[in-house]
MARSE-522895 format. One record per residue (C-alpha): residue number from 1; residue in three letters; chain; x, y, z. Coordinates in pm, 1 decimal, always signed. Each point is the difference from the previous one (the first is absolute). Layout:
N
<NUM,'ALA','A',<X,Y,Z>>
...
***
This chain:
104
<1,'UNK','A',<+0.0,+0.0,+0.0>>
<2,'UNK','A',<+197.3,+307.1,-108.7>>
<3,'UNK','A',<+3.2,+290.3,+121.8>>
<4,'UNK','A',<-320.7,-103.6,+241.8>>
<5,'UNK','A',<+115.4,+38.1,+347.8>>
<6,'UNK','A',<-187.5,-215.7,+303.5>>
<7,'UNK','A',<-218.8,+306.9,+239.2>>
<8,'UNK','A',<-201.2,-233.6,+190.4>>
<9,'UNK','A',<-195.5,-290.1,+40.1>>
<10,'UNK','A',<-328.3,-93.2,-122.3>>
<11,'UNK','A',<-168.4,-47.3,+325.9>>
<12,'UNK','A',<+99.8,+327.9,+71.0>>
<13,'UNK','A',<-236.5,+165.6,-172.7>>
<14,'UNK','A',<-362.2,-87.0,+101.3>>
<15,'UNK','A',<-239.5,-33.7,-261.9>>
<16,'UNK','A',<-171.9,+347.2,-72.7>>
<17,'UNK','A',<+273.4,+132.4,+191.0>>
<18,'UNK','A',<+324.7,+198.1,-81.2>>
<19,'UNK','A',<+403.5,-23.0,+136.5>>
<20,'UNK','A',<+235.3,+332.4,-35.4>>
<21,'UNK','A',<+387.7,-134.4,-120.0>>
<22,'UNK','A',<+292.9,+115.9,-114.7>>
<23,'UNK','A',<+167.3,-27.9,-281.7>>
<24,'UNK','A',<+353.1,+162.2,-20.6>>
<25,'UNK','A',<-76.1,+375.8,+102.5>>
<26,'UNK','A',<-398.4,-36.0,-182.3>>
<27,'UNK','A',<-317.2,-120.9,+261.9>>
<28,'UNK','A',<-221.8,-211.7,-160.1>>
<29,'UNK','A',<-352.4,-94.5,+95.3>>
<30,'UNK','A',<-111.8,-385.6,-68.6>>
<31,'UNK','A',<-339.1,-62.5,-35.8>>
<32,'UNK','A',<-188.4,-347.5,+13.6>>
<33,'UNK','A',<-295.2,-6.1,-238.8>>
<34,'UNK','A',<-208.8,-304.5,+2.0>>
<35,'UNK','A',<+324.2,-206.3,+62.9>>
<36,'UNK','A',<+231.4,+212.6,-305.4>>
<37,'UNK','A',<+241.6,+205.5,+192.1>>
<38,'UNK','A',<+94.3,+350.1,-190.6>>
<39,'UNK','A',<+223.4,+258.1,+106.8>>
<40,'UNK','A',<-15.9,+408.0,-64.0>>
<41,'UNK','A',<+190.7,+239.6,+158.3>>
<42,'UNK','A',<-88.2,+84.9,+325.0>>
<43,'UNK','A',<+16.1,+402.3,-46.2>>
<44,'UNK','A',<-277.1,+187.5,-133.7>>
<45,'UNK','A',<+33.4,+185.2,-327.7>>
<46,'UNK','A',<-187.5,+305.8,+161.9>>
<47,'UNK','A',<+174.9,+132.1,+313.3>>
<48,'UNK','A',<+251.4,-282.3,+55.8>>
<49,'UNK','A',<-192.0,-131.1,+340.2>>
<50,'UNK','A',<+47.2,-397.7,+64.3>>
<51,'UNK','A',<-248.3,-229.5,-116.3>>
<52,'UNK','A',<+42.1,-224.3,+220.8>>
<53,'UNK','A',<-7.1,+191.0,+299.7>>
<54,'UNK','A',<-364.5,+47.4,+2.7>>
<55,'UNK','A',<-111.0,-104.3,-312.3>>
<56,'UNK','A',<-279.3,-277.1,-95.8>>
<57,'UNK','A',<-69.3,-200.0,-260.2>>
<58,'UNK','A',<-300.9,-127.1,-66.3>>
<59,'UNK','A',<+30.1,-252.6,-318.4>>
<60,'UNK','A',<+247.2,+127.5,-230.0>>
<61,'UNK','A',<-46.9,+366.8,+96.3>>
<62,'UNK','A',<+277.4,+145.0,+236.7>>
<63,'UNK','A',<-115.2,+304.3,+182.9>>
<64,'UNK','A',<+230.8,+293.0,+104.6>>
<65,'UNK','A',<-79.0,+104.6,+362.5>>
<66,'UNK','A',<+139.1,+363.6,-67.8>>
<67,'UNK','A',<-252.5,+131.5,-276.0>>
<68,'UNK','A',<-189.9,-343.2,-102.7>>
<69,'UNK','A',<+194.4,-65.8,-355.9>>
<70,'UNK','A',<-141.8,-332.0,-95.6>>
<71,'UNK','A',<+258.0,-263.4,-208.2>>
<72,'UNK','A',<-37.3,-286.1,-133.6>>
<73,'UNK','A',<+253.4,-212.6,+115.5>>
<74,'UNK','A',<+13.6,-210.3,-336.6>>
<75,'UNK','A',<+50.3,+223.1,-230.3>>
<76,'UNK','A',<+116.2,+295.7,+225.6>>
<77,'UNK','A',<-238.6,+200.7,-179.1>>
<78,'UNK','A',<-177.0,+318.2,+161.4>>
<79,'UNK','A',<-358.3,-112.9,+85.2>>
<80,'UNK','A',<-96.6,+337.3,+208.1>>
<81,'UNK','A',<+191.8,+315.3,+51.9>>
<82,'UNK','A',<+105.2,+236.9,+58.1>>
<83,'UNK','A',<+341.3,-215.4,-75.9>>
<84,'UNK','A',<+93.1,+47.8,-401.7>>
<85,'UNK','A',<+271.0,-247.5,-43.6>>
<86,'UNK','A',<-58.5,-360.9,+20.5>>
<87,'UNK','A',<+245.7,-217.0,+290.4>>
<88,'UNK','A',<+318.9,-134.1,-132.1>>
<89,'UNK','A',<-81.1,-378.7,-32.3>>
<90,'UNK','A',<+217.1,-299.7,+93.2>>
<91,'UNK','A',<+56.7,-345.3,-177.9>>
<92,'UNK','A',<-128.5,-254.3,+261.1>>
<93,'UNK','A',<+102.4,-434.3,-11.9>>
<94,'UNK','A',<-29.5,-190.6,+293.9>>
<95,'UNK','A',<+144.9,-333.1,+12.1>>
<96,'UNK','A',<-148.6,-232.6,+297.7>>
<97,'UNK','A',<-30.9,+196.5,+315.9>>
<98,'UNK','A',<+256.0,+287.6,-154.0>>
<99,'UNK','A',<-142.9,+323.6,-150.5>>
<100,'UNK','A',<+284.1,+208.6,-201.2>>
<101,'UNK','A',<-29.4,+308.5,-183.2>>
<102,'UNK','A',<+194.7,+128.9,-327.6>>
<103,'UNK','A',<+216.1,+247.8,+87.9>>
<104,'UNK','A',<-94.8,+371.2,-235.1>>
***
């Protein structure tokens, strides 16, 4: 697997739920959708507030706690501002238990 590096574990991230890692110097949100883990980055493309820190998601829609920018975390696309710019999206393989992400 190159350039994938191993961030967690699967179990790690509950199902509908979401795990903040790094990667190098980049924070990356993971994001278990009906069993398909997905990563994003974990800033917002508005203001730069954490995603994870208070964030939800409910489905595939991430929700910024600072001004309510809604992403999906699939696509990284903007799904309700007042973000602009889609999330920077990360190549995701697990293999077993292991979940690694491409690094950018």
């Amino acid at each position: 697997m190159e350039d994938f590096v191993e961030v967690a574990k699967v179990g790690e991230v509950p199902l509908g739920g979401l795990k903040q890692v790094a990667l190098g110097n980049q924070w990356i949100a993971l994001a278990n959708v009906g069993g398909q883990i997905y990563a994003v980055s974990d800033v917002c493309t508005h203001v730069e507030c954490w995603l994870l820190e208070e964030g939800s998601l409910a489905g595939d829609v991430l929700e910024c706690s600072c001004h309510g920018s809604q992403f999906d975390v699939k696509t990284g696309a903007v799904m309700s501002g007042p973000a602009e710019d889609p999330l920077p999206v990360f190549d995701v393989r697990t293999d077993g238990e292991k979940v690694f992400v491409r690094r950018a």
